[in-house]
Structures are given as C-alpha cells and as structure tokens.
C-alpha beads as a LAMMPS data file, in Angstrom:
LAMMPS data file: protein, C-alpha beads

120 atoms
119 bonds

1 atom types
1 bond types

-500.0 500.0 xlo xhi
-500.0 500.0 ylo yhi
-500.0 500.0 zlo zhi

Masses

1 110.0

Atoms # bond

1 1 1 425.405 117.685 -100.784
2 1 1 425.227 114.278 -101.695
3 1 1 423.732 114.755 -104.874
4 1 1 425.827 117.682 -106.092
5 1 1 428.237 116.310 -108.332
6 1 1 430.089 119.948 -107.904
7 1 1 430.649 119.036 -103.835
8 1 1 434.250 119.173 -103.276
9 1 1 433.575 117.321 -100.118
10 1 1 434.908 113.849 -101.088
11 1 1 432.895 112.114 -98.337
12 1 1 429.199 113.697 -99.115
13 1 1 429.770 113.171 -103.076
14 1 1 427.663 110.096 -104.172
15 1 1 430.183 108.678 -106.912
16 1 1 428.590 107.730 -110.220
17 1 1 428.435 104.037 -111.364
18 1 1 431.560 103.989 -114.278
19 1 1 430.317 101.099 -117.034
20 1 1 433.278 100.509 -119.925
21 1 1 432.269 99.518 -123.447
22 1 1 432.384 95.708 -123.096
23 1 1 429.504 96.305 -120.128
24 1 1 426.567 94.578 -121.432
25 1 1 424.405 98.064 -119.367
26 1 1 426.790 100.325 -121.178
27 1 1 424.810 103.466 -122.597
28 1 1 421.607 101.792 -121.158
29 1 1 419.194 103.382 -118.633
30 1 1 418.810 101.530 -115.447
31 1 1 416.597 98.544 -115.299
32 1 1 413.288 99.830 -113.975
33 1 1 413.983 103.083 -114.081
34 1 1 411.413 105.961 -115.678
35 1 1 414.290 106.346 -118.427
36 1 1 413.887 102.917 -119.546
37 1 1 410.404 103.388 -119.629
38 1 1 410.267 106.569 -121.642
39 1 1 412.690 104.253 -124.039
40 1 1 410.317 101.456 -124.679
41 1 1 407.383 103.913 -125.091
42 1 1 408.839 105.967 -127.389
43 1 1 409.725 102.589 -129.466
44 1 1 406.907 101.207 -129.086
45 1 1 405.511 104.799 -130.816
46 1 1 407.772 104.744 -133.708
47 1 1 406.971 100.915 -134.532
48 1 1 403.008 101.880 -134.683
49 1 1 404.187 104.710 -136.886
50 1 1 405.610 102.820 -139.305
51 1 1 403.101 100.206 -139.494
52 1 1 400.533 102.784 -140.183
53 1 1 403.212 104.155 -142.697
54 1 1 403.126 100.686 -144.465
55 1 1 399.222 100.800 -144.680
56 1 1 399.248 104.317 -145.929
57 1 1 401.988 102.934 -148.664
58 1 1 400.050 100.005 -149.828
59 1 1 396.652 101.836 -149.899
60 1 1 397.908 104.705 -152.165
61 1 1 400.395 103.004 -153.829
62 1 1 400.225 101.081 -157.063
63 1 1 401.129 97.413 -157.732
64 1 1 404.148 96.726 -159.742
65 1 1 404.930 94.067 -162.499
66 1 1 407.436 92.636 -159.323
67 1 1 403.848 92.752 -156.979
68 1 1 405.206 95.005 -154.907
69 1 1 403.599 98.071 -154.113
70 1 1 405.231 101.347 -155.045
71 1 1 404.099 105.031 -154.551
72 1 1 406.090 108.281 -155.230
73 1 1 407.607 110.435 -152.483
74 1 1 405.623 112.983 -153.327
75 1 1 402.022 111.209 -153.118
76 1 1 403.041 109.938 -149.753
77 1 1 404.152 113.048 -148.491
78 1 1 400.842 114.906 -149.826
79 1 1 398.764 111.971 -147.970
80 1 1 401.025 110.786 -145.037
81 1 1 401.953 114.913 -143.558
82 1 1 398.518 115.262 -142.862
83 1 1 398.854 112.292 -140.076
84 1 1 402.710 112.989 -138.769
85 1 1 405.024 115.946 -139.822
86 1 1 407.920 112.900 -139.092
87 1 1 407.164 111.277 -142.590
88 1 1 410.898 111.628 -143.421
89 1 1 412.242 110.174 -140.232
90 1 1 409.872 107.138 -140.369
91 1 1 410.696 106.071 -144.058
92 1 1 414.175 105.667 -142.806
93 1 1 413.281 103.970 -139.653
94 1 1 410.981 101.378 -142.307
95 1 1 414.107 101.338 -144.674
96 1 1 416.410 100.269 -141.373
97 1 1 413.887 97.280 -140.692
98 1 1 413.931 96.386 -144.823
99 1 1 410.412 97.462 -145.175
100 1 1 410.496 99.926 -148.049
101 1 1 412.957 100.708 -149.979
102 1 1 414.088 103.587 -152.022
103 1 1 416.938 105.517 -153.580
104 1 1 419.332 107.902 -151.979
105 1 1 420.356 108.628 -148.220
106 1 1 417.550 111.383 -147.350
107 1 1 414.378 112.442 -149.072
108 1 1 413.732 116.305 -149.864
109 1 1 410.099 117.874 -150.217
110 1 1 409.637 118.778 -153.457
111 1 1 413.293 117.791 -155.146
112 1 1 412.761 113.709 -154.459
113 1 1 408.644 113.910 -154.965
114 1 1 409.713 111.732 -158.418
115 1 1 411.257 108.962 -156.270
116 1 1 409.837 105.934 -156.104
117 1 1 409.155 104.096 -152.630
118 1 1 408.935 100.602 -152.929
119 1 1 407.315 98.426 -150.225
120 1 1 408.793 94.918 -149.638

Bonds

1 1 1 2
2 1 2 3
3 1 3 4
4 1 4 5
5 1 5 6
6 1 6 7
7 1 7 8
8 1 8 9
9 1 9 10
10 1 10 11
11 1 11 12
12 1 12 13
13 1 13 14
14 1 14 15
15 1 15 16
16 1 16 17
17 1 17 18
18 1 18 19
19 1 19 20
20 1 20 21
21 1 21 22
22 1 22 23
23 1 23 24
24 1 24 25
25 1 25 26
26 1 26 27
27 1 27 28
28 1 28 29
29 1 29 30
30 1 30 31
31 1 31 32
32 1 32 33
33 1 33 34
34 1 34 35
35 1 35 36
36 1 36 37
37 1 37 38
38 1 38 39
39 1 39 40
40 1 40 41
41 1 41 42
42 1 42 43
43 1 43 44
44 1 44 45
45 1 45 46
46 1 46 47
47 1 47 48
48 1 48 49
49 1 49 50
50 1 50 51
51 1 51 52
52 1 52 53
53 1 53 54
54 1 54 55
55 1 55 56
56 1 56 57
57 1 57 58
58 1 58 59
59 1 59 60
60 1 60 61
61 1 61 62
62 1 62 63
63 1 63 64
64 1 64 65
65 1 65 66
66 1 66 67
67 1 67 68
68 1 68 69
69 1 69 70
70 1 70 71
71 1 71 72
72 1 72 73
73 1 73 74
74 1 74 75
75 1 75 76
76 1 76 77
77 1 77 78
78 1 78 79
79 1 79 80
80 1 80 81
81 1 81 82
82 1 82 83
83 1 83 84
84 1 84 85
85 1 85 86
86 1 86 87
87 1 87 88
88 1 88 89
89 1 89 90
90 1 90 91
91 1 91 92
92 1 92 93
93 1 93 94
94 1 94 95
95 1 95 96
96 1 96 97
97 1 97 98
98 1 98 99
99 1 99 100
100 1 100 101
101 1 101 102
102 1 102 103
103 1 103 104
104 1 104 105
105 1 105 106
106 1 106 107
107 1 107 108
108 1 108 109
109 1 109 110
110 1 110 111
111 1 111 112
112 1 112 113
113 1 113 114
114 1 114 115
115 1 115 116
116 1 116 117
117 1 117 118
118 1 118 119
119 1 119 120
C-alpha cells in the first residue's frame, strides 16, 4: 500500500516529491535514475542522426554560388527514407541547432519536394 497512490490510508501513502517552476529539477527525471538514462540515449540518437543527415546533405547536394551546399526536399527524401522513416523530424531538429535551413514550418512528401534545403 505504500506505493498505491489510490491508498486512502494517509499513513501507508508514500507522498510524491512536489518541484514548482523556479526548481532547477523541475520536469527533470531523477539524477541517476533509468529515466535519465533513456533521456541521454535517446539524445545522444537523434544527434548521430542528424550528423549523418548533414553527410547525406552535402554528398547529394550541390554547391551554391554562396558555397553552401543545397539539395531539394525531394532528393533527400528519395535518398535519406531509405536510412530513417524520421527524415522530417530530423530536418527540424538540424534547423533548431542552425544547421540547415529551409522555408516554411513543416515539409510535405511530394507538395515541398521543390524546396530547397540549404546546409550552413
């Protein structure tokens, strides 16, 4: 009964730790817990992603008068879906970090393959 959060016996219920916005732990995991773990894996995942989503850019892609290297949507999609169906997700993840660049909030199979993805 001590872990049942439904116990209506006051003295068995384990309360919950309360953190408030201005906690530095608030909407964290606990330190050293498998949570926190899972976090920094999964982060550590994504970053390799878009790394290899950088290489994949500036091997395809063509060099601009700028000398940056640019590729349409729709190449990379054709080239990069065989490797990850999360192409999408990681272009915006790159844009967050000011890797690549490109026009419009979210990029559409088939309607965006015209737009042009620029990596800085």
């Amino acid at each position: 009964q001590r872990k049942n959060p439904f116990s209506n016996d006051n003295r068995l219920a384990s309360k919950p730790v309360h953190t408030h916005r201005g906690d530095p732990t608030y909407g964290r995991p606990p330190e050293g817990s498998q949570t926190e773990q899972r976090g920094k894996d999964a982060h550590s995942h994504v970053g390799k992603e878009v790394e290899e989503l950088c290489l994949i850019i500036r091997s395809t892609g063509q060099v601009g008068e700028d000398g940056h290297v640019s590729v349409t949507f729709g190449q990379l999609f054709e080239t990069y879906v065989t490797i990850s169906n999360k192409v999408v997700g990681i272009l915006l993840r790159a844009r967050k970090h000011g890797l690549v660049r490109f026009e419009g909030e979210m990029l559409w199979q088939g309607k965006d393959d015209d737009v042009i993805i620029t990596l800085l």
